[in-house]
PDB file of the backbone (N, CA, C, O) and the ligand in Angstrom, with CONECT records:
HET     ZN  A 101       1
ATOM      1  N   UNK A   1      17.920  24.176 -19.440  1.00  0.00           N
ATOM      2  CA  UNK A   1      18.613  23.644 -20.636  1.00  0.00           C
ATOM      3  C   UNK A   1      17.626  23.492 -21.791  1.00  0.00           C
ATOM      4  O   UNK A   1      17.914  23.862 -22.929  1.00  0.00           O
ATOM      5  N   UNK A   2      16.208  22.821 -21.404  1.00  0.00           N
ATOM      6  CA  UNK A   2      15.255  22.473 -22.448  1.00  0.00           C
ATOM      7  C   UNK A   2      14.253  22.597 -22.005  1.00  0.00           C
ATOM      8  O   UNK A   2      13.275  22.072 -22.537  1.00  0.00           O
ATOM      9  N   UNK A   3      14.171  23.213 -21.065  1.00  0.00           N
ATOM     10  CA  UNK A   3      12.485  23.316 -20.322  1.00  0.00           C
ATOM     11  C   UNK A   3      12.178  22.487 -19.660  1.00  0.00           C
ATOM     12  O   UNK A   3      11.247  22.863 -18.949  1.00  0.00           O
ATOM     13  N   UNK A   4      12.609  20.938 -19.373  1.00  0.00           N
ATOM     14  CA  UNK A   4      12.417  19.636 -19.005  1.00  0.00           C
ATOM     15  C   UNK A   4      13.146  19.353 -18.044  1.00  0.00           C
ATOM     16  O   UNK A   4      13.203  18.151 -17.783  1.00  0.00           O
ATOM     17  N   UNK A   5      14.264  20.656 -16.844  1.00  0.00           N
ATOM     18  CA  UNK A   5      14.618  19.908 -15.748  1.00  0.00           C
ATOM     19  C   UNK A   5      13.688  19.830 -14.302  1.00  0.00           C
ATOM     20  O   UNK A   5      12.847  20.597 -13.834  1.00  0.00           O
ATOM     21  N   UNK A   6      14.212  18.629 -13.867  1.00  0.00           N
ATOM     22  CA  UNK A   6      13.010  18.567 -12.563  1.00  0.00           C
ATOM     23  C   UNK A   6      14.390  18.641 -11.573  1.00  0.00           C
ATOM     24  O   UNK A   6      15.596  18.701 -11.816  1.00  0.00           O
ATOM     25  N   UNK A   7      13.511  18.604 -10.224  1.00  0.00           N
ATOM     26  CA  UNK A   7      14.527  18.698  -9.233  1.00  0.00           C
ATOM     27  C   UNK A   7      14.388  16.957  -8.852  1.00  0.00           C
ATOM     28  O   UNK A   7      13.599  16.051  -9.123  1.00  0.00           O
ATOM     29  N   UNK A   8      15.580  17.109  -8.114  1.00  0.00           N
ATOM     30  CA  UNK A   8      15.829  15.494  -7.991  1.00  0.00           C
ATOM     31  C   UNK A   8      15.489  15.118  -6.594  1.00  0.00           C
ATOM     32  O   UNK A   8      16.267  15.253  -5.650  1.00  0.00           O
ATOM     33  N   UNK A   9      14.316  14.652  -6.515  1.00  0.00           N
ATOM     34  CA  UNK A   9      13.483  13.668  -4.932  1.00  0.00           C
ATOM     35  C   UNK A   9      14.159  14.674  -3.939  1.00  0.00           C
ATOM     36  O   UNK A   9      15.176  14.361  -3.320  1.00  0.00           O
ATOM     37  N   UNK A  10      13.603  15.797  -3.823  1.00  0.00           N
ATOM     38  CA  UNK A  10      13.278  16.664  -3.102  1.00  0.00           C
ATOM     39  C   UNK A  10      12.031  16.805  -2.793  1.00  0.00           C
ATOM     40  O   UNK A  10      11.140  16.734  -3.639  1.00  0.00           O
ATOM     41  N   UNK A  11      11.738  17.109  -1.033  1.00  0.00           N
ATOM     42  CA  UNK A  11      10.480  17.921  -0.822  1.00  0.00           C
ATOM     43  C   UNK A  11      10.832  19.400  -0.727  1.00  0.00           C
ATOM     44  O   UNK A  11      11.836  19.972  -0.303  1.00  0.00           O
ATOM     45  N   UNK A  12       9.819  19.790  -1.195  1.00  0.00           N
ATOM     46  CA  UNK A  12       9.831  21.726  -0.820  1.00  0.00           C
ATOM     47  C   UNK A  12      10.795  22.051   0.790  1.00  0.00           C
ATOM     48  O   UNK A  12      11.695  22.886   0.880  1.00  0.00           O
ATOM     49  N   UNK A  13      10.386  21.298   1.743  1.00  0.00           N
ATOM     50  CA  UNK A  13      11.057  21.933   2.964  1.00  0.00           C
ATOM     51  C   UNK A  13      12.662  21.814   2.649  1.00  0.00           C
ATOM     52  O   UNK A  13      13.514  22.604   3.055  1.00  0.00           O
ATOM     53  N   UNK A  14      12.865  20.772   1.919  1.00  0.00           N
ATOM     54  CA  UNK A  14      14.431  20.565   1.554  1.00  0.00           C
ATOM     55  C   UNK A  14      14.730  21.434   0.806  1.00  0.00           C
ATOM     56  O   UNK A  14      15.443  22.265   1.370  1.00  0.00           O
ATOM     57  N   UNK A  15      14.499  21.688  -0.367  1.00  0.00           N
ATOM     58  CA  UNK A  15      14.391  22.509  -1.264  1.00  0.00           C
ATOM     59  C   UNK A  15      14.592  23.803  -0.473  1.00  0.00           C
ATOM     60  O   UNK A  15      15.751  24.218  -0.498  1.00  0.00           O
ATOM     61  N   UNK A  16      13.841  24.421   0.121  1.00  0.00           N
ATOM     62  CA  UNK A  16      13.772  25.948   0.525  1.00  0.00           C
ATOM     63  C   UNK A  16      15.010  25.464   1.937  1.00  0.00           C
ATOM     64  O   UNK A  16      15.880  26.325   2.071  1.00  0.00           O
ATOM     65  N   UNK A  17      15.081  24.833   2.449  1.00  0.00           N
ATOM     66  CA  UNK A  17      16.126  24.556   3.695  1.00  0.00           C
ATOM     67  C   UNK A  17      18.105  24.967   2.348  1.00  0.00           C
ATOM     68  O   UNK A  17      18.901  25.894   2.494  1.00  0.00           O
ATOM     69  N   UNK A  18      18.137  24.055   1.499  1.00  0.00           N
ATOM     70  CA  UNK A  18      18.885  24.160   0.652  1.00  0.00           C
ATOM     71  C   UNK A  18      19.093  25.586   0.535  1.00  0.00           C
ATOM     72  O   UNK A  18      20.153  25.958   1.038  1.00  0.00           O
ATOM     73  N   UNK A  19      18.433  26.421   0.051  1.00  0.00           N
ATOM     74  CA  UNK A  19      18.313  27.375  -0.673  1.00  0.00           C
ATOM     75  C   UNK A  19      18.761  28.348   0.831  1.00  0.00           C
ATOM     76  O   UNK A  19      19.726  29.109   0.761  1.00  0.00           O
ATOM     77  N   UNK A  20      18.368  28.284   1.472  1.00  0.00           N
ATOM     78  CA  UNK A  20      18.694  29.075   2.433  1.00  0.00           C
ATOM     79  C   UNK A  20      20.451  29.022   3.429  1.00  0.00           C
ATOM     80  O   UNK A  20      21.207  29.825   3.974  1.00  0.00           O
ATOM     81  N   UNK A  21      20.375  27.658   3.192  1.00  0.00           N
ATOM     82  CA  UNK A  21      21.609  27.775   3.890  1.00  0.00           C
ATOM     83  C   UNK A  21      22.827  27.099   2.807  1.00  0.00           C
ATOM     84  O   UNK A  21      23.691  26.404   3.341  1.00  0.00           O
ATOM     85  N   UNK A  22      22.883  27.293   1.397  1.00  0.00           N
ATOM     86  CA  UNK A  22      23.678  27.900   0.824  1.00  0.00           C
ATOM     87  C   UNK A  22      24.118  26.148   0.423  1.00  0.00           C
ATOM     88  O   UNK A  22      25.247  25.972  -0.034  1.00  0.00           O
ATOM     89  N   UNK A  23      23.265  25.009   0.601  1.00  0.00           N
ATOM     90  CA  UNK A  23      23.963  24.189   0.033  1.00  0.00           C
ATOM     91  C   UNK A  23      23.397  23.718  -1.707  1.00  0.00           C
ATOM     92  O   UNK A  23      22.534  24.105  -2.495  1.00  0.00           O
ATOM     93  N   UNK A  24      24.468  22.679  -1.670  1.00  0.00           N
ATOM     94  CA  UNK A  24      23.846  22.181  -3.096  1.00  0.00           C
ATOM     95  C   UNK A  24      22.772  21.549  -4.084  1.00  0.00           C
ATOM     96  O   UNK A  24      23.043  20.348  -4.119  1.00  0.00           O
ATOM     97  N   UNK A  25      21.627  21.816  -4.941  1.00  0.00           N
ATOM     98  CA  UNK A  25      20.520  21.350  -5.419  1.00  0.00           C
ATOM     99  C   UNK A  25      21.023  20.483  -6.615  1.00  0.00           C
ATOM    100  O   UNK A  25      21.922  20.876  -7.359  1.00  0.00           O
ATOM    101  N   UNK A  26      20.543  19.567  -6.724  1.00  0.00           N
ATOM    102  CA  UNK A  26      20.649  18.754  -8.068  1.00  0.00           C
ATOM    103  C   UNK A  26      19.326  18.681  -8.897  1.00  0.00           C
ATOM    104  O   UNK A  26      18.195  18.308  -8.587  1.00  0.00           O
ATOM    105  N   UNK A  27      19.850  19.156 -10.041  1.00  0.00           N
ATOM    106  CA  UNK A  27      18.413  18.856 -10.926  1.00  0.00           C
ATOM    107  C   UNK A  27      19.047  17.989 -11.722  1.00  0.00           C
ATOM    108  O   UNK A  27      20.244  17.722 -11.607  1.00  0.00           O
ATOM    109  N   UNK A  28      18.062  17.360 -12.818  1.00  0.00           N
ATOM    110  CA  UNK A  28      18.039  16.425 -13.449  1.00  0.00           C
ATOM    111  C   UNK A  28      16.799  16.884 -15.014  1.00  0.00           C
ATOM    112  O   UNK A  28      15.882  17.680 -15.214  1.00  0.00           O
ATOM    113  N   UNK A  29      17.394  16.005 -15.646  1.00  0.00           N
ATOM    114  CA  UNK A  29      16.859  16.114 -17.418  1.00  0.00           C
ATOM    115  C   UNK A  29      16.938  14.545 -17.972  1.00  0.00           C
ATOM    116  O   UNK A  29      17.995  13.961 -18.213  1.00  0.00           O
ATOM    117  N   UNK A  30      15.989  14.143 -18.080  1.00  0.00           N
ATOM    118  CA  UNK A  30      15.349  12.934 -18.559  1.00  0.00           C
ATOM    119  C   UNK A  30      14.826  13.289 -20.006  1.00  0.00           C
ATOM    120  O   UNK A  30      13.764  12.730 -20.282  1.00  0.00           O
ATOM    121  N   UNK A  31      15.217  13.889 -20.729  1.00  0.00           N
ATOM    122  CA  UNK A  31      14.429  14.045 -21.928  1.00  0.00           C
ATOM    123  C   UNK A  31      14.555  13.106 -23.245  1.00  0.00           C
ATOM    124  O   UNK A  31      14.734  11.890 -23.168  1.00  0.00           O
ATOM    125  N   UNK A  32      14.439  13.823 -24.467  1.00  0.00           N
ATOM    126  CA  UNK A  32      14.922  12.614 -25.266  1.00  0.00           C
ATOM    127  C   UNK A  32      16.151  13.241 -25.913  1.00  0.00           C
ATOM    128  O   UNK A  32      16.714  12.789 -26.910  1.00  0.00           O
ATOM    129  N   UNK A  33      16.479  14.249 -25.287  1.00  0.00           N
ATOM    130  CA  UNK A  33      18.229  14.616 -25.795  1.00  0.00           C
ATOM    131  C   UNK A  33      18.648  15.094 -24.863  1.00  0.00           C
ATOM    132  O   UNK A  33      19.372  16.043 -25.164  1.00  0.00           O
ATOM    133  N   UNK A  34      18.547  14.873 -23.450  1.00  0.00           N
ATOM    134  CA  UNK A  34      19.645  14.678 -22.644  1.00  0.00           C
ATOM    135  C   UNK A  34      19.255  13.602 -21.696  1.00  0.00           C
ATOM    136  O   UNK A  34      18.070  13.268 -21.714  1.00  0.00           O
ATOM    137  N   UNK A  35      20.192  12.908 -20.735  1.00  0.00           N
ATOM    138  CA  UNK A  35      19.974  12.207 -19.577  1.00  0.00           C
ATOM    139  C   UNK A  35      20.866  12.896 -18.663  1.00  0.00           C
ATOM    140  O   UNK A  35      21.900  12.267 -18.436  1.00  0.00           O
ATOM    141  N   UNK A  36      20.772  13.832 -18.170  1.00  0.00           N
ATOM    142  CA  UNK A  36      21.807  14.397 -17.301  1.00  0.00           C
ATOM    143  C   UNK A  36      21.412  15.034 -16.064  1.00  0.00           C
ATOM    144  O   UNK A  36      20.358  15.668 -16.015  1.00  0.00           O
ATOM    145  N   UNK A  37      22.307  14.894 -14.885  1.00  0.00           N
ATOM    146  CA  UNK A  37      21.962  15.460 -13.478  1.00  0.00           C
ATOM    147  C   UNK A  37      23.449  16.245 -13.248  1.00  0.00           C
ATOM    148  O   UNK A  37      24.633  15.905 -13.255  1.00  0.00           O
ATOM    149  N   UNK A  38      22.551  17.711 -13.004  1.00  0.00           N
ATOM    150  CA  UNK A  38      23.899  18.599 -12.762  1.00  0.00           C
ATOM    151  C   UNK A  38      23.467  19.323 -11.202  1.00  0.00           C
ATOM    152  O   UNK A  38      22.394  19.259 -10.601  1.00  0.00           O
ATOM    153  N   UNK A  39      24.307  19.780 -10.958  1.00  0.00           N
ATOM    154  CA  UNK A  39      24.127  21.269  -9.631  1.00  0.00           C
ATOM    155  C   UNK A  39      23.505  22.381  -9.931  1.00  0.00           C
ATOM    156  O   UNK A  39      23.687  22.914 -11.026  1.00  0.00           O
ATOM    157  N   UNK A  40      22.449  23.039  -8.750  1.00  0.00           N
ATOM    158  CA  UNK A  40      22.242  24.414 -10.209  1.00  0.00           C
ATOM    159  C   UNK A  40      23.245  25.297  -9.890  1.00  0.00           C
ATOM    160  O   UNK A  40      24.005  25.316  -8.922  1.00  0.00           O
ATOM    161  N   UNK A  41      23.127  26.120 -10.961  1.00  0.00           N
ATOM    162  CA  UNK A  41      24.186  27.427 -10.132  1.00  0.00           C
ATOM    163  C   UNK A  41      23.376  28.646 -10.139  1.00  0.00           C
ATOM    164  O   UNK A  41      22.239  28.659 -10.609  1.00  0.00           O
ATOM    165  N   UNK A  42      24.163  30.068  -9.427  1.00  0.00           N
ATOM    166  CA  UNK A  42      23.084  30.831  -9.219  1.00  0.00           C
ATOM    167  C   UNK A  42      22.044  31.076  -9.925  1.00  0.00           C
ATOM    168  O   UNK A  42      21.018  31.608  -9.502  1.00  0.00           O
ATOM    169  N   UNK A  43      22.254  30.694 -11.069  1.00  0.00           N
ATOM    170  CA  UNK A  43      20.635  31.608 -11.879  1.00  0.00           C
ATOM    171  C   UNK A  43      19.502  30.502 -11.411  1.00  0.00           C
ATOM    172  O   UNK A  43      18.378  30.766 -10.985  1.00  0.00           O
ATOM    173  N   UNK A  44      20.004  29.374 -11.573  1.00  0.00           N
ATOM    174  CA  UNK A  44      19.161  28.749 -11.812  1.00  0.00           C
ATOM    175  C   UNK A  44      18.273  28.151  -9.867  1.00  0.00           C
ATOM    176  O   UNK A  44      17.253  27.592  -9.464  1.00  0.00           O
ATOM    177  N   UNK A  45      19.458  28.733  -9.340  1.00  0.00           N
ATOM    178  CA  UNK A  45      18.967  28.732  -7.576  1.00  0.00           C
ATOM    179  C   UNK A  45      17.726  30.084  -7.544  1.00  0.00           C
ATOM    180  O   UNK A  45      16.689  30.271  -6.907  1.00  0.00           O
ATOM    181  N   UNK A  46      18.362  30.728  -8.425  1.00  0.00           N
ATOM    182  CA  UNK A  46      17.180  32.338  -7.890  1.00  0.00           C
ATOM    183  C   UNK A  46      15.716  31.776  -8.579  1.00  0.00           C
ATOM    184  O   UNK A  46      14.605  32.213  -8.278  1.00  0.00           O
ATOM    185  N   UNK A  47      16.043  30.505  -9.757  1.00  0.00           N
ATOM    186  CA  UNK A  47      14.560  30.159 -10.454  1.00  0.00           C
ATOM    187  C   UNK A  47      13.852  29.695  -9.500  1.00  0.00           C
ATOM    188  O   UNK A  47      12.700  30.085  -9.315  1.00  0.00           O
ATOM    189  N   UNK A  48      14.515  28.673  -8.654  1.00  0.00           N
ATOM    190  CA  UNK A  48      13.988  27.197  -7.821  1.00  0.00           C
ATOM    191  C   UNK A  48      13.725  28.314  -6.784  1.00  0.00           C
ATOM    192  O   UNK A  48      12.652  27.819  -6.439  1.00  0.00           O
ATOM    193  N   UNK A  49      13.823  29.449  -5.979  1.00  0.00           N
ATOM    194  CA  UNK A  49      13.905  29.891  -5.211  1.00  0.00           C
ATOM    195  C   UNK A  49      12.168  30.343  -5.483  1.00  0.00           C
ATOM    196  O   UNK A  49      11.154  29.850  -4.988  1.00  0.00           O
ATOM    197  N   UNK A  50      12.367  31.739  -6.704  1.00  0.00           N
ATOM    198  CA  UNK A  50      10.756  31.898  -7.193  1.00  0.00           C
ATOM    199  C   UNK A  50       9.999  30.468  -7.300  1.00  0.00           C
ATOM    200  O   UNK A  50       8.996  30.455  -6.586  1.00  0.00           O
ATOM    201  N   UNK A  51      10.142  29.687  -7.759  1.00  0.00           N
ATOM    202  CA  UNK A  51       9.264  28.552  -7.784  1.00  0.00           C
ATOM    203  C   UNK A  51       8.550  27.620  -6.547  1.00  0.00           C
ATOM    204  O   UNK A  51       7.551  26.909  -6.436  1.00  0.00           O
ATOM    205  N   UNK A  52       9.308  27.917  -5.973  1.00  0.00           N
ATOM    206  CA  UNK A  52       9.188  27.520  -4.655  1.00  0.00           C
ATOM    207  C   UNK A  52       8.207  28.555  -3.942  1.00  0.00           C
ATOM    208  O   UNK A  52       7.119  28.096  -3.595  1.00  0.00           O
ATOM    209  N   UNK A  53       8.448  29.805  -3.703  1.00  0.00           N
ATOM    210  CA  UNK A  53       7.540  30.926  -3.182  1.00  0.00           C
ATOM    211  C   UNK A  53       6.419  30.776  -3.869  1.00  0.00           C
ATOM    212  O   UNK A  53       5.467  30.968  -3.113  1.00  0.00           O
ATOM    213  N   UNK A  54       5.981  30.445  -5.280  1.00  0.00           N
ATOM    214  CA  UNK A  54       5.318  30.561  -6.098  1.00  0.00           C
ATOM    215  C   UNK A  54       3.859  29.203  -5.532  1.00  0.00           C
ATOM    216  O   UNK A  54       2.634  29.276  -5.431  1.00  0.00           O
ATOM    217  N   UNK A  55       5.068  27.915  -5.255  1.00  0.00           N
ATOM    218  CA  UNK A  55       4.240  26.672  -4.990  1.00  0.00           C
ATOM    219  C   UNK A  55       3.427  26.846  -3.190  1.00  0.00           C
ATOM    220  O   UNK A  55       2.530  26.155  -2.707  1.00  0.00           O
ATOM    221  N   UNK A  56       4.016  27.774  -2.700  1.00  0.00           N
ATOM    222  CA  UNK A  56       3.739  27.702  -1.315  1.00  0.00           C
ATOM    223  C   UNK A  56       2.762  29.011  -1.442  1.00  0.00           C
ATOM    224  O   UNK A  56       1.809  29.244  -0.699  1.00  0.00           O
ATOM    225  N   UNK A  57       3.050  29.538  -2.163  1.00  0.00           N
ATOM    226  CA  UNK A  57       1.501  30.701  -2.512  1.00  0.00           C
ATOM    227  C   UNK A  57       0.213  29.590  -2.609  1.00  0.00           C
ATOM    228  O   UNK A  57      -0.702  29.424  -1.803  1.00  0.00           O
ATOM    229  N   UNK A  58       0.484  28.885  -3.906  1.00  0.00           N
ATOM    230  CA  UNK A  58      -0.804  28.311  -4.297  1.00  0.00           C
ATOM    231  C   UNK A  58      -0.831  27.354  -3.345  1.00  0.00           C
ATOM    232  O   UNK A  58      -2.025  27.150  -3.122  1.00  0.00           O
ATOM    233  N   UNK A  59      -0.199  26.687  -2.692  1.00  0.00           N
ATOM    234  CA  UNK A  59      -0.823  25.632  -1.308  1.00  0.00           C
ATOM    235  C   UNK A  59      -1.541  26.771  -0.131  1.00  0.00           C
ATOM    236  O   UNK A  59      -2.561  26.507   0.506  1.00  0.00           O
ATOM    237  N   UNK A  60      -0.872  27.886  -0.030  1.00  0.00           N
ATOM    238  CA  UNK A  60      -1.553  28.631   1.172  1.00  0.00           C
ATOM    239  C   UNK A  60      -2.847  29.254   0.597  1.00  0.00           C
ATOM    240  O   UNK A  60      -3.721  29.619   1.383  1.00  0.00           O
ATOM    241  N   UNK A  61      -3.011  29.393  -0.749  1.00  0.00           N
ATOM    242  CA  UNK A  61      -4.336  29.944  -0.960  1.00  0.00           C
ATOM    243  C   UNK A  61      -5.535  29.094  -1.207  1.00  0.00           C
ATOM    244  O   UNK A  61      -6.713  29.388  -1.003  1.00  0.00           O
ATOM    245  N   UNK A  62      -4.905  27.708  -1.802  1.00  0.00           N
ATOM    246  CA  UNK A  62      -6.201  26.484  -1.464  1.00  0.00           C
ATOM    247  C   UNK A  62      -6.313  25.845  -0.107  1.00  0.00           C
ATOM    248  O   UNK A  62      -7.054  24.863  -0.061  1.00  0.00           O
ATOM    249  N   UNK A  63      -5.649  26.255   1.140  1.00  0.00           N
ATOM    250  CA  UNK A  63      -5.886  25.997   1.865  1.00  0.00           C
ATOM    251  C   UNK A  63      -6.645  27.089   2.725  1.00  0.00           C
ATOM    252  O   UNK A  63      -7.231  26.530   3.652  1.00  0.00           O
ATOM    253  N   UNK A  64      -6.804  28.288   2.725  1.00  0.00           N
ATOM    254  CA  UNK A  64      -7.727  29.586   2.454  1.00  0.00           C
ATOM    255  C   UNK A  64      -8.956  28.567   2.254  1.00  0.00           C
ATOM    256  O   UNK A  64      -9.769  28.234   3.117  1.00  0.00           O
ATOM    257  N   UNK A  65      -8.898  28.139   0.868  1.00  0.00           N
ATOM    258  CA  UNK A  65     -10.071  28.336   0.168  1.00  0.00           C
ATOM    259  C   UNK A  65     -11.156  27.137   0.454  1.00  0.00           C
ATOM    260  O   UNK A  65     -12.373  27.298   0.359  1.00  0.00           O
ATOM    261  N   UNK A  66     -10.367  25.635   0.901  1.00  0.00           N
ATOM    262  CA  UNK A  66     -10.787  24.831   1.232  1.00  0.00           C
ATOM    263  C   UNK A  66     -11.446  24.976   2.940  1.00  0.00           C
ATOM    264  O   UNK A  66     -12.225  24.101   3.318  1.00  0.00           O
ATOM    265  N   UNK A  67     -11.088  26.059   3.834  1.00  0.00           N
ATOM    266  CA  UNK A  67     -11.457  26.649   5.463  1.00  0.00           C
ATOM    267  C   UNK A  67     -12.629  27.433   4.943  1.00  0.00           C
ATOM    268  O   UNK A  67     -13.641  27.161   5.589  1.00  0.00           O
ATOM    269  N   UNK A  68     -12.834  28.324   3.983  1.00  0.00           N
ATOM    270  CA  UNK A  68     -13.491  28.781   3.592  1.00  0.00           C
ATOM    271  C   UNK A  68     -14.790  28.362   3.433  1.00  0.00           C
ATOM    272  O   UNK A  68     -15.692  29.008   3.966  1.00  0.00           O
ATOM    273  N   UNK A  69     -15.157  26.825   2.416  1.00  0.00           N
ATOM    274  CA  UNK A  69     -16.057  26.047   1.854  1.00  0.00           C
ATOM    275  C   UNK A  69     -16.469  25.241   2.948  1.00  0.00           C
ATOM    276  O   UNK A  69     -17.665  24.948   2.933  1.00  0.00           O
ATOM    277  N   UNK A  70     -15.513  24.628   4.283  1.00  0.00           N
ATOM    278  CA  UNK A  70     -15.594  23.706   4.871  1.00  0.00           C
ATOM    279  C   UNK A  70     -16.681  25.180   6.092  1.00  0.00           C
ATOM    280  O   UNK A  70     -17.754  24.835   6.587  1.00  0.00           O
ATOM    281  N   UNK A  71     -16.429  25.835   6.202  1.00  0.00           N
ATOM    282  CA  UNK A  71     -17.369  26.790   6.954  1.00  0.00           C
ATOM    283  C   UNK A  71     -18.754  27.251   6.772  1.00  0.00           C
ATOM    284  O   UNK A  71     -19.570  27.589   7.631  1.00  0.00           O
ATOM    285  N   UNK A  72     -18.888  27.192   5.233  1.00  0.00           N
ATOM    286  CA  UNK A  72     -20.419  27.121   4.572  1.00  0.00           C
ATOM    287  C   UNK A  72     -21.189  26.313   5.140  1.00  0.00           C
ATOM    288  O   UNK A  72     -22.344  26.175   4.739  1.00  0.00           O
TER     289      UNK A  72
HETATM  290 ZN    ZN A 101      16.639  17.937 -21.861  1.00  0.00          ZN2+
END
């Protein structure tokens, strides 16, 4: 809507559990022109979907990187 929705007190496993078996996500907008919590609908499931792949990239590659340093 404004760049400013978050997902609502979700963890990632929920989040990607959601996403997979087809139920409903609520995001939310706290800004200073809206206060509103809606459902997403598809577009906005295929965003949370990339975002999600995106966040579990960068946890699996600092955790790479931290096995890595801890081996030095
Ligand atoms: Zn907003």
């Amino acid at each position: 809507m404004c760049g400013q929705e978050y997902l609502v007190g979700l963890e990632l496993e929920t989040i990607s559990d959601r996403l997979a078996t087809g139920r409903s996500i609520k995001l939310c907008c706290n800004c200073a022109h809206h206060s509103v919590t809606w459902v997403a609908n598809e577009v906005e499931r295929s965003q949370i979907r990339e975002y999600t792949a995106a966040v579990r990239f960068f946890v699996a590659d600092k955790g790479r990187r931290a096995r890595r340093y801890a081996l030095q």
